[in-house]
LOROTOR-94541 format. One record per residue (C-alpha): residue in three letters; x, y, z. Coordinates in steps of 0.2 Angstrom, whole numbers, padded with zeros to 4 digits, always signed. Example, Ala and Ser with C-alpha at 12.3 -4.5 7.8 and 13.67 -1.06 7.14 Angstrom:
ala+0062-0022+0039/ser+0068-0005+0036/
end
This chain:
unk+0015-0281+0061/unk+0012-0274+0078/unk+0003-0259+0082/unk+0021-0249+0088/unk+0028-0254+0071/unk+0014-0250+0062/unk+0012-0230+0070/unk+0034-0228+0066/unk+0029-0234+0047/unk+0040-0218+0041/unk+0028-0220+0025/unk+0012-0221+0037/unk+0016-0207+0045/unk+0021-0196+0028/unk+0003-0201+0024/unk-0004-0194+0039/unk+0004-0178+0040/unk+0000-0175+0019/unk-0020-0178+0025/unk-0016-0166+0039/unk-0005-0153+0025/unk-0017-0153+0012/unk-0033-0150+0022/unk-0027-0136+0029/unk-0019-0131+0013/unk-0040-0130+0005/unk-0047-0123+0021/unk-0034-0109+0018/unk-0037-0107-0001/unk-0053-0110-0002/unk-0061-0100+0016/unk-0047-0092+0021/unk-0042-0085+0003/unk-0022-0087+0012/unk-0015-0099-0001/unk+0000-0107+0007/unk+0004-0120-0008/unk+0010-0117-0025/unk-0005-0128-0037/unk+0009-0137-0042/unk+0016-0142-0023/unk-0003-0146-0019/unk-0006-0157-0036/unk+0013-0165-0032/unk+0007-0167-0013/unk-0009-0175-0018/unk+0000-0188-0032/unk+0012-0192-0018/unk-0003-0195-0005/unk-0015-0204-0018/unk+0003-0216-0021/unk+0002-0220-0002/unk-0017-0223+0000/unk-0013-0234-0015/unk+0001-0243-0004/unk-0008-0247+0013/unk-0029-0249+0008/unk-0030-0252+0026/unk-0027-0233+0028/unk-0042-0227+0019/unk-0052-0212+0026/unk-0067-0206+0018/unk-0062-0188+0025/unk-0045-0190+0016/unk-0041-0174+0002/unk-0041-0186-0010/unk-0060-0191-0008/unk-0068-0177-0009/unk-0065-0158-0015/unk-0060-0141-0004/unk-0072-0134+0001/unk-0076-0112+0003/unk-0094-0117+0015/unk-0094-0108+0029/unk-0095-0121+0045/unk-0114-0116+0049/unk-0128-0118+0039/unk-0131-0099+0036/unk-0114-0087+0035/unk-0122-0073+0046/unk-0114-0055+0050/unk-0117-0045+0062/unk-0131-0034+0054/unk-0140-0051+0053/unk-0139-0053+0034/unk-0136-0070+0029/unk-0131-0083+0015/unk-0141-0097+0014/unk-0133-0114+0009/unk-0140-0124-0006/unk-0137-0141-0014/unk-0131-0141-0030/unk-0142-0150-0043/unk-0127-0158-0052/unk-0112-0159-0041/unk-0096-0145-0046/unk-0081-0156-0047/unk-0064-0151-0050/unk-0051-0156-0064/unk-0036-0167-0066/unk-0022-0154-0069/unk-0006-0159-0080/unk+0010-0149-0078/unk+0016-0157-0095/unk+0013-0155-0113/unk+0019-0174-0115/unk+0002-0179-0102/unk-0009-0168-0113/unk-0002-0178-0127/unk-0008-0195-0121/unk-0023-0189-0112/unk-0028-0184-0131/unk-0022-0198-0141/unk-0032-0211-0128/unk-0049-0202-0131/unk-0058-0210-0147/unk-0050-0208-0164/unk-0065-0195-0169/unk-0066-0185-0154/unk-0066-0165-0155/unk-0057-0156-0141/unk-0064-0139-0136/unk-0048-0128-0128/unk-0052-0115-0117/unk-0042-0103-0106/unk-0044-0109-0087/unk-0048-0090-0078/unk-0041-0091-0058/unk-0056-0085-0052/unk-0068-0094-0040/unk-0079-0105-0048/unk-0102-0099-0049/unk-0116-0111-0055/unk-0129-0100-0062/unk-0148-0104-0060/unk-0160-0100-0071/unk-0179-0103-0071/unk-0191-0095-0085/unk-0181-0083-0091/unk-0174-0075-0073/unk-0159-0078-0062/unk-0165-0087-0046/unk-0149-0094-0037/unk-0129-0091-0036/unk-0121-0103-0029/unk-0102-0105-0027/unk-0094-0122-0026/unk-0094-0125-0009/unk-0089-0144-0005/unk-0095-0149-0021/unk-0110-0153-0015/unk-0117-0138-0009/unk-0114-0121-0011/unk-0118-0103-0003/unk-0130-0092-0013/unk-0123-0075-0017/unk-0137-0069-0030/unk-0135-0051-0021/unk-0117-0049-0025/unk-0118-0058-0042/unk-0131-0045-0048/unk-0119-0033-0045/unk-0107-0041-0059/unk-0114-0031-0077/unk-0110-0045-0089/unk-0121-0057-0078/unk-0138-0055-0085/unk-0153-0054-0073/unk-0163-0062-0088/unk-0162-0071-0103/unk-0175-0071-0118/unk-0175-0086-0131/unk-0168-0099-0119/unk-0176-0114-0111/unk-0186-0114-0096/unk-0173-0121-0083/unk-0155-0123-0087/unk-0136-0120-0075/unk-0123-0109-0082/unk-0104-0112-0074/unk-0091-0100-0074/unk-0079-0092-0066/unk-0079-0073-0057/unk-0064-0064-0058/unk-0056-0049-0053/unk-0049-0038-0067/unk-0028-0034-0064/unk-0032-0016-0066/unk-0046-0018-0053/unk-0035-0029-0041/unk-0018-0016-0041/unk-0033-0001-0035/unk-0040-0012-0022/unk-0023-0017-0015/unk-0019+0000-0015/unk-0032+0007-0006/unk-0028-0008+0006/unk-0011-0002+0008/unk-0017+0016+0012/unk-0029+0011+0025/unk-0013-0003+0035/unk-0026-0017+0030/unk-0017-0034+0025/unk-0015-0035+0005/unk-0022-0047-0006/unk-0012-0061-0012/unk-0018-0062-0031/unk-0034-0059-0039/unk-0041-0073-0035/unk-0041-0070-0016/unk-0046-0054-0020/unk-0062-0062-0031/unk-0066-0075-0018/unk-0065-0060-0002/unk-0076-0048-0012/unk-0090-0062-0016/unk-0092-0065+0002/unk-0095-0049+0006/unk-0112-0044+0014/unk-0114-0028+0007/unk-0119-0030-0011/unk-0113-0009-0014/unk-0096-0012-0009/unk-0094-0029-0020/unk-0100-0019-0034/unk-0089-0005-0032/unk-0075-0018-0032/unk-0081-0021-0052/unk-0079-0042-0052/unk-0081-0048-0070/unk-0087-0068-0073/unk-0083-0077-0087/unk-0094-0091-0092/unk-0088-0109-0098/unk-0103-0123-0096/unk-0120-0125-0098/unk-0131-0140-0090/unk-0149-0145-0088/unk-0161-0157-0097/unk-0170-0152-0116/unk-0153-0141-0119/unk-0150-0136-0138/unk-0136-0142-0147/unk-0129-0159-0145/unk-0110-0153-0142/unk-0099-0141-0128/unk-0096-0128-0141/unk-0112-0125-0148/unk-0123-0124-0131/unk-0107-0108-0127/unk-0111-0100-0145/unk-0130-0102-0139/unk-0127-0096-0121/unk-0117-0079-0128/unk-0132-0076-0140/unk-0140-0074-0125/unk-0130-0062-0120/unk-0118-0074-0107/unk-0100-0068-0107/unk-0092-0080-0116/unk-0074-0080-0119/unk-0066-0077-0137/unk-0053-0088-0134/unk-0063-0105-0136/unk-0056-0116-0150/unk-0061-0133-0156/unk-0046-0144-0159/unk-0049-0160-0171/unk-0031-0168-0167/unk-0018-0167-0156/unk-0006-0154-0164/unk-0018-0139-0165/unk-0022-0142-0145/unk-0003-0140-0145/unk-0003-0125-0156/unk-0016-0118-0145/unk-0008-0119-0129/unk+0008-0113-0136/unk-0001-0095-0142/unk-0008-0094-0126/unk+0006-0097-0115/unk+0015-0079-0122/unk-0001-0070-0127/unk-0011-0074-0111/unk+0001-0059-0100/unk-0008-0049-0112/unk-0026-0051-0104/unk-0036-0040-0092/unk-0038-0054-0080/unk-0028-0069-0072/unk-0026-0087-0081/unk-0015-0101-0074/unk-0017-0113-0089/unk-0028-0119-0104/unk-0043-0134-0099/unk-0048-0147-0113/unk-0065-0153-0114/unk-0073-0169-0124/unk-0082-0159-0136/unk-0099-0172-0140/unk-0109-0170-0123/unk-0114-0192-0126/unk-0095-0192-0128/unk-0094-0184-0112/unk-0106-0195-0103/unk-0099-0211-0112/unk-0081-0206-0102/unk-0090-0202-0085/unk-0083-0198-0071/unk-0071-0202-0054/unk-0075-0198-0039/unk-0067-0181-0037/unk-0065-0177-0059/unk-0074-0180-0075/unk-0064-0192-0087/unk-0068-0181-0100/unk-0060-0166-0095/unk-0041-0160-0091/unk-0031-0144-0086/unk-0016-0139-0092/unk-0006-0129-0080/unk+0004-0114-0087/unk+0024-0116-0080/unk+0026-0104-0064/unk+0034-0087-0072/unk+0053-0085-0064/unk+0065-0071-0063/unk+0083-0064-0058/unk+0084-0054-0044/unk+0097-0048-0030/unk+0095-0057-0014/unk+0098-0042-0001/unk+0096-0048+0015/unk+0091-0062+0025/unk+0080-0060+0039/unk+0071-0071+0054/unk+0052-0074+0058/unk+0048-0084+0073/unk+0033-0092+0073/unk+0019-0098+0084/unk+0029-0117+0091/unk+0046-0107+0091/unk+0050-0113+0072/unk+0063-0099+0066/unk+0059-0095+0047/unk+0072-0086+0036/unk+0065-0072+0024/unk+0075-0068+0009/unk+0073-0052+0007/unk+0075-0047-0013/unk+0079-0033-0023/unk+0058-0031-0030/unk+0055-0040-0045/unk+0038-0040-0055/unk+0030-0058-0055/unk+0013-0065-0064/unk+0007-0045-0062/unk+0013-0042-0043/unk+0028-0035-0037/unk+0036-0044-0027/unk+0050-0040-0012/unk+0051-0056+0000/unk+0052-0076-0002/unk+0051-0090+0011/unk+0067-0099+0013/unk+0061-0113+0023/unk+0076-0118+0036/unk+0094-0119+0035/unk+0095-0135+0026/unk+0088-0127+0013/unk+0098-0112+0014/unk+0112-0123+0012/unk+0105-0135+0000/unk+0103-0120-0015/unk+0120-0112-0006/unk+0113-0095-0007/unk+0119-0080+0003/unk+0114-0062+0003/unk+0124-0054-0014/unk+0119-0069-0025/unk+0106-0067-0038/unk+0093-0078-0036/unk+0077-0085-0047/unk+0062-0082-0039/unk+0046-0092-0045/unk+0028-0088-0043/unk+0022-0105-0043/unk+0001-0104-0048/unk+0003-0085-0047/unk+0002-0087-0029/unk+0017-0088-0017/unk+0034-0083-0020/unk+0048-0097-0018/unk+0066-0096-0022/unk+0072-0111-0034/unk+0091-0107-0035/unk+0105-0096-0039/unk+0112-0090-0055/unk+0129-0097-0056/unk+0138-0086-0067/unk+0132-0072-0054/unk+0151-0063-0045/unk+0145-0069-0028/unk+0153-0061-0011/unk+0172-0068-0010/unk+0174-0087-0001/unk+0179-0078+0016/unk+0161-0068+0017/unk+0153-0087+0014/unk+0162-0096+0024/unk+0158-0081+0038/unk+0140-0083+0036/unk+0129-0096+0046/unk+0112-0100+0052/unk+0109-0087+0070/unk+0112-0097+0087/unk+0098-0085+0097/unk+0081-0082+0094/unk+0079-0065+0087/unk+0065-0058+0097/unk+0070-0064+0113/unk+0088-0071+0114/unk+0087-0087+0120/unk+0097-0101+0113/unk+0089-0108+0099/unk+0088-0128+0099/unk+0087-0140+0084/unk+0077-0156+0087/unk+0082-0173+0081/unk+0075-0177+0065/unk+0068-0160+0062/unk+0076-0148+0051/unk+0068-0133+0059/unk+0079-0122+0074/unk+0066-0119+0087/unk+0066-0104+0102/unk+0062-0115+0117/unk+0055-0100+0127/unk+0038-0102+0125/unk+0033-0092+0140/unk+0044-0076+0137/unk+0047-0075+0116/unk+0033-0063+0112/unk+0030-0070+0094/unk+0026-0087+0102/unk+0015-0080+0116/unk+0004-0069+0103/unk+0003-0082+0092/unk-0003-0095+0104/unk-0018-0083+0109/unk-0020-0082+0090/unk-0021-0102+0088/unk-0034-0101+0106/unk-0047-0089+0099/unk-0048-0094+0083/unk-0061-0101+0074/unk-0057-0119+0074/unk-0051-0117+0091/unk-0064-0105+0104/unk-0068-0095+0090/unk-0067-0080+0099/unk-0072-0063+0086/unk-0066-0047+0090/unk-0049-0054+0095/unk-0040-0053+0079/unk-0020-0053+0076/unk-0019-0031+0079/unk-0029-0031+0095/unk-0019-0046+0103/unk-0005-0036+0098/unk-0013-0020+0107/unk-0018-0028+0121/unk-0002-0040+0122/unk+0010-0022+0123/unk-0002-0014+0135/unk-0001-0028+0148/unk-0017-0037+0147/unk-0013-0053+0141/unk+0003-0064+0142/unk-0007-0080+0140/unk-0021-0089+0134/unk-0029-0089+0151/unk-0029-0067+0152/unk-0042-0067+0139/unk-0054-0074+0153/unk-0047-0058+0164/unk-0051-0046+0152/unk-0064-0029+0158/unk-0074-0018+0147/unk-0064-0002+0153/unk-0048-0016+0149/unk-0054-0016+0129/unk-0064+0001+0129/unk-0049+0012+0134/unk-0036+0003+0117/unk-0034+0013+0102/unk-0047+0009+0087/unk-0059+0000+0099/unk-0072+0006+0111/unk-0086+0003+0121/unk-0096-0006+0108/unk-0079-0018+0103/unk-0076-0023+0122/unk-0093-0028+0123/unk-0094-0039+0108/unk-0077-0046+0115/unk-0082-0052+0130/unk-0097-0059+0122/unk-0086-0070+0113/unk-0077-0073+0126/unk-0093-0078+0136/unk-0097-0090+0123/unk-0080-0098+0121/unk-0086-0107+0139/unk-0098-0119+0130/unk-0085-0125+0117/unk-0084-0145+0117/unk-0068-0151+0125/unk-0061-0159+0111/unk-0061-0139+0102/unk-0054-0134+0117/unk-0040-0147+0118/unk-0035-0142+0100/unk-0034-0123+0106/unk-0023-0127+0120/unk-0009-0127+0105/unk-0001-0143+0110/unk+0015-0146+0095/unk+0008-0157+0081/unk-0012-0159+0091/unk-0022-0155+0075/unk-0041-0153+0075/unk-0043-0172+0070/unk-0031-0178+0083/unk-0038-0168+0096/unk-0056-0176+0092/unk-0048-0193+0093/unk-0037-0191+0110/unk-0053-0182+0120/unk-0063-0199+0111/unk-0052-0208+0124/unk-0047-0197+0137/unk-0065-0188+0141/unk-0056-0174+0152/unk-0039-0164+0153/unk-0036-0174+0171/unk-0038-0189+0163/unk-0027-0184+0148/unk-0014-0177+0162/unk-0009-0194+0168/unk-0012-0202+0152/unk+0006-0213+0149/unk+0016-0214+0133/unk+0008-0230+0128/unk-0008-0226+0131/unk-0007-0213+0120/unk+0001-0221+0108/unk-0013-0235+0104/unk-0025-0220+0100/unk-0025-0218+0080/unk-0015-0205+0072/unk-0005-0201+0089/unk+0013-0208+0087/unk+0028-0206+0098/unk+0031-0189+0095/unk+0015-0183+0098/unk+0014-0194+0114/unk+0031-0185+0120/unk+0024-0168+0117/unk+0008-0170+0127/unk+0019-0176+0141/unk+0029-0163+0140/unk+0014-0151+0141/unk+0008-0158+0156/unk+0026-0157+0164/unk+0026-0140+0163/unk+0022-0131+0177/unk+0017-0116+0169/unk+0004-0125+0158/unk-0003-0131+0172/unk-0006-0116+0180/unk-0015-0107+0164/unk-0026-0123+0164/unk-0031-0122+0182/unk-0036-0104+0177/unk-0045-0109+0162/unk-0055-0122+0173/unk-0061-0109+0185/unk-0067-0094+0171/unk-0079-0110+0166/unk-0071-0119+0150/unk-0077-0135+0145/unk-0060-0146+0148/unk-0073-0163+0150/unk-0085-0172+0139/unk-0101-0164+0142/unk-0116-0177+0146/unk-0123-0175+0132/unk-0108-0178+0123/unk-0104-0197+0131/unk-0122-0201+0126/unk-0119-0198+0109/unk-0102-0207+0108/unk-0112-0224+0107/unk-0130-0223+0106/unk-0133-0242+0102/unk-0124-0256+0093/unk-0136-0259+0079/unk-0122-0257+0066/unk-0110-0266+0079/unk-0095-0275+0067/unk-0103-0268+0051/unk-0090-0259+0037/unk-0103-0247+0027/unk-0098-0238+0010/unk-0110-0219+0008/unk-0113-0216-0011/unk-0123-0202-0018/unk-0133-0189-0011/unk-0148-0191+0002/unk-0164-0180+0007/unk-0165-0182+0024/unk-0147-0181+0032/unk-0130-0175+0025/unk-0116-0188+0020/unk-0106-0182+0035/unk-0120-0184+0046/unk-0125-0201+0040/unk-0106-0205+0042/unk-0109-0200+0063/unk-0123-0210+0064/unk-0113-0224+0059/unk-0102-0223+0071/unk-0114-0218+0084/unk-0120-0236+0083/unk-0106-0244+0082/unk-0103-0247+0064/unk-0086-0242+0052/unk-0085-0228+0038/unk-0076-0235+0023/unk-0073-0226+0006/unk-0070-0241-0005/unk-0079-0257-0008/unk-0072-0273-0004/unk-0078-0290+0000/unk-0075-0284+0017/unk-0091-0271+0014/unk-0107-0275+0023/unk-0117-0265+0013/unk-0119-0250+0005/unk-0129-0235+0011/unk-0135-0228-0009/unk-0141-0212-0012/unk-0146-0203-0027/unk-0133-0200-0042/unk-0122-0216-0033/unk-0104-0216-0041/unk-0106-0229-0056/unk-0086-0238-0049/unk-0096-0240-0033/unk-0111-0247-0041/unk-0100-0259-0054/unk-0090-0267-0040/unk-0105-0269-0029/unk-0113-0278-0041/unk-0095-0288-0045/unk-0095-0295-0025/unk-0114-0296-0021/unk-0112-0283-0009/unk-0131-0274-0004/unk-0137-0258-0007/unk-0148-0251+0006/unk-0160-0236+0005/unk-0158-0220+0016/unk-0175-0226+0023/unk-0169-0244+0026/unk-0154-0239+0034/unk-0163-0226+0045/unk-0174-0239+0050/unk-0161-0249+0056/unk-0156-0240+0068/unk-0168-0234+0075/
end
């Protein structure tokens, strides 16, 4: 198969854009807290993509959302605000995984019935809080971490102090031990906050769980604690622990005085974990606090460790997700969004209808196909589903429903103008979205394009959030990416809400958006379907934007991930005169549209690892995995995820995946030492 045939592979290129979906699907759950997947469209997603890893080996990506879990870090190695307070980042002493989820009873079934004939089950109810690991030394509280990547986490001990039923300290207990749980926001304390939200014209939380998750990152311990977050508790770890089972060390923790949930059942066979999750699937809407399903746990801790793990679950674990809660409703109206690229998005707007504890009033419908697909128009009566308590979707229609006569349906179609601006809309071949082509004059486009450009992936620019582009976009000041660079202190100073102090942390931002890498600055230019990873892999190649300019259709084609499509977009970009312009702008306020010095040295520092395919397992002291995984590359060597007789070697850390360890051992493949390794390149 040639390399052309190869990047038009319809199921290579479904694989790329599900790597690209589902990462920015976790950075917006778990740092953003703006979920834009149900769990059950993420879990589906993730199947499908796990099938197509499975498919083409060749394909593999240690960076791929299968591999490894989303992570809530923030991207430095302290999250600082602007009074200078700080969250430091800690490793965790045993990794947090997450669990294999199961939308089915019949799953649950057989994940019971293939565990050992004389294995208890412990049932618990699964909280949709954010996940905390407790630590405890002596008696005291030391360190709270959240789950971060997995690996490491951000210590909020300040805020979790606040919580009441998290005690400061513990008498009778051992000297060192981890308690996991989850922190919650109670429903009654959700609808207040939301509220007062509403009242002050700040964005609204989506679910308790965003609202959890926002809080906890907070820097002023006072204001989580006014919030009132609860924590449930649901694991205990360490060495020289009492009790020999799950259940037991929990009864133990809550004589402690852990919060440890009523609910928790120990299941001797398959048909009282059925009985269990049935109560709990009606009597759960009776709860204070959010659940979305019921996780089963090997009860024996040997048990436990007998099953082991994979790399992103334990074996001995599953969740049960909870069916998404639906309703009938009148769909009123439907209205048109225009985002960022042009995409036009219908809204259904609905007559409101109460779902998993929210009300809710409007629903994505996604593009006319799907419009037409469901043959929905506004007068039907239509079920709405809250898919993991998250976002609203509409499923379908109710048939039996009088719907408006043949003539109104028949009347009703798709809009041909873009309703912000009026120009013609265009559909692409092959794309089922309609698309406003006036990117230059549709004011939804142009504020959203300065979004992208200053956000934190891209310039990461603060001050300039979505109200004050909005401000400044109606009072003139900025009608392109390029105006930010324009921008005064009298400019700022003279809008409404801001001030002297606001325009001058803005411009600082703006100052030192001039020292962002080119390859950030390539993603911020906002070029269609030029991702972060993409971005990093074109300016790889092309080490400025006047190289890129001229780059031909074939040249960009041969870099990885960049197929036709793209190709055609970044030549259409440069063909564009107006684009042209705001670049030459941006090159004289001072923006970094080169590889730096610096940066073409660290490319390719030697070829010690030249033609070498390395594997990284485990954890290490003196470098992370991901900067281990740059220093391979640095010298010329090749990140793999999976061990094949291909491998070279194996760079082994502590706590190495025991699959990893087996198949080495299986090939002969070698295991080196961080010490070994680090020695070998230098």
């Amino acid at each position: 198969m040639d390399l052309f045939s190869e990047i038009e592979n319809p199921e290579r290129e479904e694989l790329r854009a599900l790597r690209k979906e589902l990462e920015e699907a976790n950075y917006k759950y778990y740092v953003l807290n703006m979920p834009t997947l149900s769990d059950r469209e993420f879990d589906e997603k993730m199947h499908r993509l796990q099938e197509l890893e499975a498919l083409y080996p060749d394909m593999f990506d240690p960076k791929s959302p299968t591999q490894h879990v989303g992570s809530d870090l923030v991207e430095s190695r302290k999250t600082k605000d602007k009074s200078g307070k700080t969250f430091e980042t800690v490793k965790h002493k045993y990794p947090m995984l997450s669990l294999a989820n199961s939308y089915s009873r019949e799953e649950i079934e057989d994940w019971v019935r293939k565990l050992p004939s004389d294995v208890e089950i412990v049932c618990e109810l699964k909280y949709d809080g954010l996940s905390i690991s407790l630590w405890y030394e002596n008696g005291q509280l030391v360190r709270a971490l959240t789950r971060g990547d997995g690996q490491q986490g951000d210590d909020v001990i300040a805020n979790i102090k606040t919580i009441p039923s998290i005690p400061w300290q513990v008498a009778g207990a051992p000297a060192h031990f981890e308690m996991r749980g989850e922190v919650l926001l109670p429903w009654e304390r959700f609808e207040a906050l939301n509220k007062e939200r509403e009242e002050q014209e700040e964005p609204l939380f989506a679910n308790p769980r965003n609202a959890a998750s926002g809080t906890l990152k907070l820097q002023d311990p006072r204001e989580v604690a006014r919030r009132g977050l609860e924590a449930y508790l649901y694991y205990m770890l360490g060495e020289n622990l009492p009790a020999k089972t799950h259940y037991d060390r929990l009864m133990s923790a809550k004589q402690w005085g852990f919060h440890i949930s009523d609910a928790i059942k120990v299941c001797k066979n398959v048909d009282e974990v059925m009985e269990y999750i049935a109560y709990w699937d009606t009597e759960r809407k009776n709860l204070p606090v959010a659940t979305d399903g019921i996780v089963l746990k090997v009860n024996n801790l040997a048990q436990q460790e007998e099953l082991g793990y994979t790399a992103k679950t334990p074996r001995w674990a599953i969740a049960y997700k909870f069916p998404a809660e639906r309703q009938l409703t009148l769909l009123k109206e439907i209205t048109y969004q225009v985002g960022r690229t042009g995409v036009i998005t219908p809204v259904a707007n609905l007559e409101p209808v109460q779902l998993s504890g929210t009300i809710v009033q409007r629903a994505t419908l996604h593009n006319e196909d799907f419009i037409r697909q469901l043959d929905i128009r506004p007068g039907d009566r239509v079920w709405v589903e809250k898919g993991g308590e998250i976002i609203p979707k509409i499923t379908g229609k109710e048939e039996s429903t009088p719907n408006p006569s043949l003539k109104e349906r028949e009347d009703y179609s798709f809009p041909t103008h873009c309703p912000e601006c009026g120009a013609e809309l265009v559909r692409v071949e092959g794309e089922a979205a309609w698309r406003c082509p006036n990117e230059s004059g549709c004011p939804p486009q142009i504020k959203g394009k300065i979004e992208h450009f200053v956000s934190r992936k891209a310039m990461n620019i603060d001050g300039l959030g979505e109200e004050t582009i909005d401000l400044l976009y109606k009072q003139g000041l900025l009608k392109n990416i390029a105006d930010i660079y324009s921008l005064r202190t009298e400019d700022i100073a003279a809008q409404e809400r801001l001030g002297e102090k606001s325009a001058q942390n803005i411009l600082a931002g703006i100052e030192a958006s001039k020292q962002v890498p080119w390859s950030r600055v390539l993603f911020a230019l906002g070029i269609r379907m030029v991702g972060e990873t993409t971005a990093k892999k074109i300016a790889r190649v092309f080490n400025s934007i006047d190289t890129l300019q001229w780059a031909t259709h074939d040249e960009l084609c041969a870099i990885e991930d960049v197929g036709p499509q793209i190709a055609d977009n970044i030549i259409a970009y440069f063909n564009d005169i107006r684009n042209l312009e705001i670049l030459e702008r941006l090159r004289e306020a001072g923006l970094q549209l080169a590889l730096s010095e610096e940066e073409k040295n660290s490319q390719s520092i030697s070829n010690a690892l030249q033609g070498l395919s390395i594997v990284i397992s485990g954890t290490f002291e003196h470098h992370s995995r991901d900067e281990y995984k740059g220093m391979i590359e640095a010298h010329g060597g090749k990140n793999v995820g999976s061990v094949s007789k291909k491998t070279s070697f194996i760079l082994a850390g502590e706590n190495m995946g025991p699959e990893k360890r087996k198949k080495a051992e299986e090939l002969g493949i070698p295991l080196k030492a961080e010490e070994e390794f680090l020695e070998m390149i230098q």
